[in-house]
MARLUM-611809 format. One line per 5 residues: number of its first residue (from 1); for each residue z, y, x of N, C-alpha, C. Coordinates in Angstrom, 1 decimal, padded with zeros to 4 digits. Each point is the difference from the previous one (the first is absolute). Layout:
BEGIN
NUM> Z,Y,X,Z,Y,X,Z,Y,X ~ ...
***
This chain:
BEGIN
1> 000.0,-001.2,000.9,000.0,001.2,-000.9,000.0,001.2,000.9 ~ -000.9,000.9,-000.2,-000.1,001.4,000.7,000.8,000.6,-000.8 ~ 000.6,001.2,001.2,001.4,000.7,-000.2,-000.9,001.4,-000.4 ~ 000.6,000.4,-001.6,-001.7,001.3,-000.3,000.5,001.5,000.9 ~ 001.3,-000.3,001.2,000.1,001.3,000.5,-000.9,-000.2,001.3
6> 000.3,-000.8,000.5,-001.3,-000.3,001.0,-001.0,000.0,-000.3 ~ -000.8,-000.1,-001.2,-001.1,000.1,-000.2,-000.3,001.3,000.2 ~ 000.8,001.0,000.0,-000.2,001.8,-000.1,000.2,000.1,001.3 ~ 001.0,-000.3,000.8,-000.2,000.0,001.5,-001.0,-000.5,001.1 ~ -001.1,-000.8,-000.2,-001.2,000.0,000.8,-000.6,001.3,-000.3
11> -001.1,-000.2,-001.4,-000.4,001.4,000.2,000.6,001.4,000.0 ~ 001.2,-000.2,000.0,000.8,001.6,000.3,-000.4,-000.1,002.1 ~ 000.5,-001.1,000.7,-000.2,000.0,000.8,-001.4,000.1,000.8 ~ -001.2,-000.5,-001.0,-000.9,000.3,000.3,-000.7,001.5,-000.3 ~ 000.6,000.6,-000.5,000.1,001.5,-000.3,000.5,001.3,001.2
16> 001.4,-000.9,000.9,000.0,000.9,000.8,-000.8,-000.5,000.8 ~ -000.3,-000.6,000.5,-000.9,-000.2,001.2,-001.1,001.0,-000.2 ~ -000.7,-000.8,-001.0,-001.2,001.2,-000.3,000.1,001.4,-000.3 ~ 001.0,000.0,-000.4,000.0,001.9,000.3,000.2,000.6,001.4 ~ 000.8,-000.9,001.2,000.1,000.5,000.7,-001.3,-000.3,000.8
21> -000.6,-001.4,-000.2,-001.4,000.1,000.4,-000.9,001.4,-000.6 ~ -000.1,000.5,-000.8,-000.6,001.3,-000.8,000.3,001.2,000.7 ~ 001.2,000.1,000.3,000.6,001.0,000.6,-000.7,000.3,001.9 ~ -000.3,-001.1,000.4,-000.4,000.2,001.3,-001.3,-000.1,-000.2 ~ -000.6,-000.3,-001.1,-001.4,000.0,-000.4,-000.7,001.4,000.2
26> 000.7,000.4,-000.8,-000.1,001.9,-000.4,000.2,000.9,001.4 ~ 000.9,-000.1,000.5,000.3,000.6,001.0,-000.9,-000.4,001.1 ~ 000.0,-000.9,000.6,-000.7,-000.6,001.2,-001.3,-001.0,-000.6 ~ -000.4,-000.8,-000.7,-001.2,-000.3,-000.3,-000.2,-001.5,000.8 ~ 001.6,000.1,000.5,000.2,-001.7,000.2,000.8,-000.5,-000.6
31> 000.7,-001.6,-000.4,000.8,-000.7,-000.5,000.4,-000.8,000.8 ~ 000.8,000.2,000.8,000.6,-000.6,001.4,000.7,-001.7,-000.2 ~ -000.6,-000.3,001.3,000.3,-001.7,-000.1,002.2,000.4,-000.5 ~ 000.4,000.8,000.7,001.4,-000.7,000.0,000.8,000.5,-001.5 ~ -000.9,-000.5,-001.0,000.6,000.7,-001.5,-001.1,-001.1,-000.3
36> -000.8,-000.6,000.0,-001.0,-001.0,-000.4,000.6,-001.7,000.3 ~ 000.2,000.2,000.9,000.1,-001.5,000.6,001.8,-000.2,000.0 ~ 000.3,000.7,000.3,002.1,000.1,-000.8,000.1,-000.6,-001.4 ~ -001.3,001.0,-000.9,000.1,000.0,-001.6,-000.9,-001.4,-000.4 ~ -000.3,-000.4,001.0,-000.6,-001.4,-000.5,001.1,-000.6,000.3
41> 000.7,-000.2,001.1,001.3,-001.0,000.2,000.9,-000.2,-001.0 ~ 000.2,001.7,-000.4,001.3,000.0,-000.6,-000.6,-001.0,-001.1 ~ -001.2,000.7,-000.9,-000.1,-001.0,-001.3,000.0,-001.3,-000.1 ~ -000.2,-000.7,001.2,-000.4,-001.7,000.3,001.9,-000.1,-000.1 ~ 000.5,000.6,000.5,001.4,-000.3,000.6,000.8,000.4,-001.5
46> -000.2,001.0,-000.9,000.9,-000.1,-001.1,-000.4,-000.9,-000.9 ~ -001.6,-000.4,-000.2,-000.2,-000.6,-001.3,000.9,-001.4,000.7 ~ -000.1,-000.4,001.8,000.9,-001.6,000.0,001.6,000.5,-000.4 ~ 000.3,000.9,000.5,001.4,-000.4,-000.2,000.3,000.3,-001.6 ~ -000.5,001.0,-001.0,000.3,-000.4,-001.1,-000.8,-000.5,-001.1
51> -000.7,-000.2,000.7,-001.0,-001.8,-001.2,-000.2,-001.1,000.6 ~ 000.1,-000.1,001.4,000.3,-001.3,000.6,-001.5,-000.5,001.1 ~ -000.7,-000.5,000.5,-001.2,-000.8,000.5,-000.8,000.2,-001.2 ~ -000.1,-000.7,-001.1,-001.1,000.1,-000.8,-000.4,001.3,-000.3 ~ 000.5,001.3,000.3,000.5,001.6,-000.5,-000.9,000.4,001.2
56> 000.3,-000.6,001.0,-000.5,000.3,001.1,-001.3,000.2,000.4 ~ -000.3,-001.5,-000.5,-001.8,-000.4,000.0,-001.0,001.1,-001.1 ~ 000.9,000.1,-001.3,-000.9,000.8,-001.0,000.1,001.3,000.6 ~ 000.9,000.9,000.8,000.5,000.6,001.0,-001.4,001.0,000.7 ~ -000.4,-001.5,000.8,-001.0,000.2,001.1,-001.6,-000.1,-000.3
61> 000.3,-000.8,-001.7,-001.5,-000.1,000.0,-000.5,001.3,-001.3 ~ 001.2,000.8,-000.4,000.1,001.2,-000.3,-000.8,001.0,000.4 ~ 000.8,-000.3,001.7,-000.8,000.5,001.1,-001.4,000.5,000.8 ~ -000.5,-001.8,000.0,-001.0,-000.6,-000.1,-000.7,000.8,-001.1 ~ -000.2,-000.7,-000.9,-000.7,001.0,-000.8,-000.5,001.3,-000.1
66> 001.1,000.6,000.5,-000.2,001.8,000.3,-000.7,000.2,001.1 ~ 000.2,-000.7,000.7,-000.7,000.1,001.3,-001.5,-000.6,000.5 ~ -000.6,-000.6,-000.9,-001.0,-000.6,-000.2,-000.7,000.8,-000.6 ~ 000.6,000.5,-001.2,-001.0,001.0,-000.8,-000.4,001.6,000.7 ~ 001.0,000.3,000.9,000.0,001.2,000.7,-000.6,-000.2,001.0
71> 000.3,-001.4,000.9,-001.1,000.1,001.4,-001.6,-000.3,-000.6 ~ -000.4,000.2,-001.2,-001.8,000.0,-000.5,000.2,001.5,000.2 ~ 000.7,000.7,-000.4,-000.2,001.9,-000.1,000.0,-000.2,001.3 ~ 001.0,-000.3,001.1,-000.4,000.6,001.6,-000.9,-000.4,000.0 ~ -000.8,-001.4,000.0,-000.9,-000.7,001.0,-001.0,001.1,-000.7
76> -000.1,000.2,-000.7,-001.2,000.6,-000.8,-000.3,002.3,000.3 ~ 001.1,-000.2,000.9,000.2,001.2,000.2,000.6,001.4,-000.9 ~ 001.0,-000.5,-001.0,000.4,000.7,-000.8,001.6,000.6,-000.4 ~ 000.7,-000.5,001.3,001.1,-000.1,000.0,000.6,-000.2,001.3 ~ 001.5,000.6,000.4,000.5,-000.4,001.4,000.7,-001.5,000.4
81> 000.0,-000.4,000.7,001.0,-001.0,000.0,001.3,000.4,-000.2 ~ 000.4,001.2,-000.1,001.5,000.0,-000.4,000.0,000.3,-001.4 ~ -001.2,000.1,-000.8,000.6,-000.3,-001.0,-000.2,-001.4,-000.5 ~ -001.1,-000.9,000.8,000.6,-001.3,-000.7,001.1,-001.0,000.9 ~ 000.8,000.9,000.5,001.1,-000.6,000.4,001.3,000.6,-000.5
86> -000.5,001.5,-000.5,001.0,000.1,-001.1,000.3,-000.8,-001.6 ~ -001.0,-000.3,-000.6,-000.5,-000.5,-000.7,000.1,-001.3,-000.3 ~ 000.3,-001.2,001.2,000.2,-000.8,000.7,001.7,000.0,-000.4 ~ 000.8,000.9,000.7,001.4,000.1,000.0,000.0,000.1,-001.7 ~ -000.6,000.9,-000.8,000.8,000.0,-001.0,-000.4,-001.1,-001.1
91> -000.8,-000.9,000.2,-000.8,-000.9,-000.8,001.6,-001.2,000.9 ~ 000.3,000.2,001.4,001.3,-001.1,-000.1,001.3,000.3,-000.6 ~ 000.3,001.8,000.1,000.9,000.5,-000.7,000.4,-000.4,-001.4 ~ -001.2,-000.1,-000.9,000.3,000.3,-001.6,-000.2,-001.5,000.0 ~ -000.7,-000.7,000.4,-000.1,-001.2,-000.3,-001.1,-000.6,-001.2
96> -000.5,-001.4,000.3,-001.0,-000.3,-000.5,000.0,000.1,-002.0 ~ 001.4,000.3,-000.7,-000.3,-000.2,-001.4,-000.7,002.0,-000.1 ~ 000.3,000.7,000.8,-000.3,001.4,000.0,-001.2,000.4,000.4 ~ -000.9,-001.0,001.0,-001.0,000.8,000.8,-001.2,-000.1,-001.0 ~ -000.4,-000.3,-000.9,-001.0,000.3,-001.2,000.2,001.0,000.2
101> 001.3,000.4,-001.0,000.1,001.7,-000.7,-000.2,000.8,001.5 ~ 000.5,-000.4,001.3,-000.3,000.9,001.0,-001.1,000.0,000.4 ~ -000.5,-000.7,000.1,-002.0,000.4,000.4,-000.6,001.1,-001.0 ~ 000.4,-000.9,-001.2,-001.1,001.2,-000.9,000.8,001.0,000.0 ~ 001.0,000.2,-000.1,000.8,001.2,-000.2,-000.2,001.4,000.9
106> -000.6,-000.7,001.8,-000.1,000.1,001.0,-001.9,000.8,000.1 ~ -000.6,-001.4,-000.4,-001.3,000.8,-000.1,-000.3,001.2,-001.3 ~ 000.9,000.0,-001.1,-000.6,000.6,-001.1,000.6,001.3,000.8 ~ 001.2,-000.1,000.6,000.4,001.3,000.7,-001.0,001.1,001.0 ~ -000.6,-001.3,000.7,-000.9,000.1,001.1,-001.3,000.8,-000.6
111> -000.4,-000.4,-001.1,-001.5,000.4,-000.5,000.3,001.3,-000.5 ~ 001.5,000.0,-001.0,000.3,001.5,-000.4,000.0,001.5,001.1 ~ 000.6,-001.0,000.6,000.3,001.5,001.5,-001.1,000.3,000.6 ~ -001.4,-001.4,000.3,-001.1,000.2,000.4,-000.7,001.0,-000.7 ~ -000.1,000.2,-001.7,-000.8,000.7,-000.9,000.5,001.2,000.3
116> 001.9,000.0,-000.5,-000.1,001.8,000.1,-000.5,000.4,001.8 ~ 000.4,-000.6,000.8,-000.3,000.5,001.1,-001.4,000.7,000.5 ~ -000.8,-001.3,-000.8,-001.8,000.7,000.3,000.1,001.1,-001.0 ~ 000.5,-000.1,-001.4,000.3,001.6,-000.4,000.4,001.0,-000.2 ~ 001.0,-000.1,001.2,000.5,000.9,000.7,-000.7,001.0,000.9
121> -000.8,-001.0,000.9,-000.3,000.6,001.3,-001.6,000.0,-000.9 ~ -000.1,000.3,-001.0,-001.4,-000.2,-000.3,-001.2,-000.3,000.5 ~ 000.6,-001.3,000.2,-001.4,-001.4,000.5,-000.1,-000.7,-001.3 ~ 000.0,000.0,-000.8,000.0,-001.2,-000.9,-001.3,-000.8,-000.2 ~ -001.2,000.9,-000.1,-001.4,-000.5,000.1,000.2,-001.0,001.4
126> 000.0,001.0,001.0,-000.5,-000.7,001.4,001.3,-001.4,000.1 ~ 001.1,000.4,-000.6,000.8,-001.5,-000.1,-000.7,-001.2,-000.4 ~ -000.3,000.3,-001.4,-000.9,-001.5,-000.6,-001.3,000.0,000.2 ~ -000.7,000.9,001.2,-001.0,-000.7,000.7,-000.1,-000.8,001.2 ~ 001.4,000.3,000.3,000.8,-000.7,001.4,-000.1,-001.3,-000.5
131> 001.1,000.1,-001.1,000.4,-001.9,-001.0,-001.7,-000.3,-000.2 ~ -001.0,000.5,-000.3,-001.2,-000.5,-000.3,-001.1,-001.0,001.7 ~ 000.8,000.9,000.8,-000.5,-000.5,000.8,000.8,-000.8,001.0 ~ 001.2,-000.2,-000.3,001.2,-000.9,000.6,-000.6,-001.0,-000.3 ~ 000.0,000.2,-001.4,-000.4,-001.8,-001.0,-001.6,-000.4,000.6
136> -000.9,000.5,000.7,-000.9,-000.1,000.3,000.1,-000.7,001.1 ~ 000.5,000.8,000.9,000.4,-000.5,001.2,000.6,-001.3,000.1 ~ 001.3,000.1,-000.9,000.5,-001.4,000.7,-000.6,-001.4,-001.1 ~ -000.9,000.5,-000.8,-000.7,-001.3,-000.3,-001.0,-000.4,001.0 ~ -000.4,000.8,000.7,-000.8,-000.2,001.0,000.1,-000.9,001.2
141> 001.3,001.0,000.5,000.9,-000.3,001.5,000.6,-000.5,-000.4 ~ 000.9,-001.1,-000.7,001.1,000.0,-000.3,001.5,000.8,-000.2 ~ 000.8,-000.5,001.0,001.4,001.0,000.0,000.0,001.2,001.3 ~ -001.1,-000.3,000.7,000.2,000.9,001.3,-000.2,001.5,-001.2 ~ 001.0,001.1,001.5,-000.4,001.0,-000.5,-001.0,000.9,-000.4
146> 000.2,000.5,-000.8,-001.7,001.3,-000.2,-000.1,000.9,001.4 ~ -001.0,000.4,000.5,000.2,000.6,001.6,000.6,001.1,-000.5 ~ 000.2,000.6,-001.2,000.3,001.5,-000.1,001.2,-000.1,-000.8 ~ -000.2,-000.6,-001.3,001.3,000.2,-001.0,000.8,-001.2,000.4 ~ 000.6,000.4,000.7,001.4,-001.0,000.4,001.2,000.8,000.8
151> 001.4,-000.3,000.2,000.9,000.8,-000.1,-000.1,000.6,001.5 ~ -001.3,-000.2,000.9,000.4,000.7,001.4,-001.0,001.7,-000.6 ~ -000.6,000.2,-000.8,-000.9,000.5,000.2,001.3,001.5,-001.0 ~ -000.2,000.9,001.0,001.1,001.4,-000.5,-000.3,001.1,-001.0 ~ -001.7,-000.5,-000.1,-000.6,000.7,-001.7,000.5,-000.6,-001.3
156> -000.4,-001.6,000.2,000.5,-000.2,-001.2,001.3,000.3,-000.7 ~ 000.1,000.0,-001.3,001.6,000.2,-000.6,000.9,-001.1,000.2 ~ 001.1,000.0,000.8,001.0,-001.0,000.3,001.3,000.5,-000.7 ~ 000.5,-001.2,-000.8,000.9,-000.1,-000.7,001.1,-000.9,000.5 ~ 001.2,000.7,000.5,001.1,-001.0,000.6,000.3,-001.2,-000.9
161> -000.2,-000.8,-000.3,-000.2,-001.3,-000.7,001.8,-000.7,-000.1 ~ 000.4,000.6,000.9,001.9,-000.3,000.1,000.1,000.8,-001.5 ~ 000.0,000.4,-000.6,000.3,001.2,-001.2,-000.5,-000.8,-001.2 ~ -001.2,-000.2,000.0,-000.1,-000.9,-000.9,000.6,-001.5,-000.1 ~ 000.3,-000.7,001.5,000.7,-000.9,-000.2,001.7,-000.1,000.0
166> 000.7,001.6,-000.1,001.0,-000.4,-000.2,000.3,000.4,-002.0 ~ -001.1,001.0,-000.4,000.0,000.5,-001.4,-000.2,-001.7,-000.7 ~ -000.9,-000.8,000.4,-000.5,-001.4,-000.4,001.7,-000.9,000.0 ~ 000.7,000.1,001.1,001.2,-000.5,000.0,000.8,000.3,-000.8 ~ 000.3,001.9,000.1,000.4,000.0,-001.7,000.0,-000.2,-001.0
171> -001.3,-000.2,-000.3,-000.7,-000.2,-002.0,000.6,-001.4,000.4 ~ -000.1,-001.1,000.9,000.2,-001.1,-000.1,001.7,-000.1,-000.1 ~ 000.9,000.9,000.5,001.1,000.0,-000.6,000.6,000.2,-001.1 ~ -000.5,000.7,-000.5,-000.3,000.6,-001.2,-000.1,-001.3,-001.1 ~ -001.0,-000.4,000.1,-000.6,-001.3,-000.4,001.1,-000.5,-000.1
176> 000.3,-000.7,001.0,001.3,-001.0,000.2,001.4,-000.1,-000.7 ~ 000.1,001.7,-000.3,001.1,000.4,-000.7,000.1,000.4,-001.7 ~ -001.8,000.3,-000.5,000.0,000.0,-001.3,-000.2,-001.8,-000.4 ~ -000.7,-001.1,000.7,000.3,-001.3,000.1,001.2,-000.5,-000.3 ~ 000.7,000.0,000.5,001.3,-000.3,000.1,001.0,000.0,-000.9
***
């Protein structure tokens, strides 16, 4: 039997991480291994000691998961490695019955901040001719990057992606808590 206060403690815990991943996002435009690779430990390490070995394994492939879906955005040139090792930490943080609501939660975050941002800085045409030709490209190339629209290139619009994945950990708390 799951204890339903624990169940609010992964993703609360996967919450601060990600904000403090967000936080160095914003500021510096990195997400540093020693807040990433800690925040994966810790989660592997609380889901064992209070759900046991089997807690553990759903734990890591939590994890797994998150990390699978985010190394296609790097390999494909659309994202840092620190955020899919943030991403990574908080997919072991909240734990596998949470990481549904945290992906989508995560990408619907991601697409929102992408829109106002191109209409912000009023790109929005040249944004979804980018996406028109992203999709072009990597039907083409596969996952390699586009030579131009990928995160080294300092024209395109880059969006700290730590912000959406700690807002994504939110809604998924949130979740967890009107659940409950």
């Amino acid at each position: 039997m799951v204890n339903p206060v624990n169940e609010l403690i992964y993703p609360a815990a996967s919450c601060v991480c990600a904000f403090a991943g967000a936080a160095f996002d914003i500021r510096s435009r990195r997400v540093p291994n020693f807040l990433t690779l800690p925040g994966i430990c810790c989660g592997l390490m609380m889901h064992l000691v209070l759900g046991g070995w089997a807690q553990l394994g759903t734990a890591a492939l939590a994890g797994l998961i998150c990390f699978g879906i985010f190394l296609i955005f790097w390999l494909a040139g659309g994202m840092g490695a620190g955020d899919v090792k943030l991403m990574t930490a908080a997919g072991c943080l909240a734990g596998l019955p949470h990481v549904g609501n945290l992906l989508v939660s995560t990408a619907l975050a991601g697409g929102v901040m992408a829109i106002v941002m191109a209409l912000w800085r009023g790109r929005a045409k040249e944004t979804l001719l980018n996406v028109g030709a992203l999709v072009v490209h990597h039907r083409i190339e596969g996952l390699t990057p586009h030579p131009s629209l990928n995160i080294s290139n300092s024209q395109t619009l880059r969006l700290p992606y730590a912000v959406p994945i700690a807002t994504g950990c939110a809604l998924a708390l949130c979740l967890a808590a009107v659940q409950r």
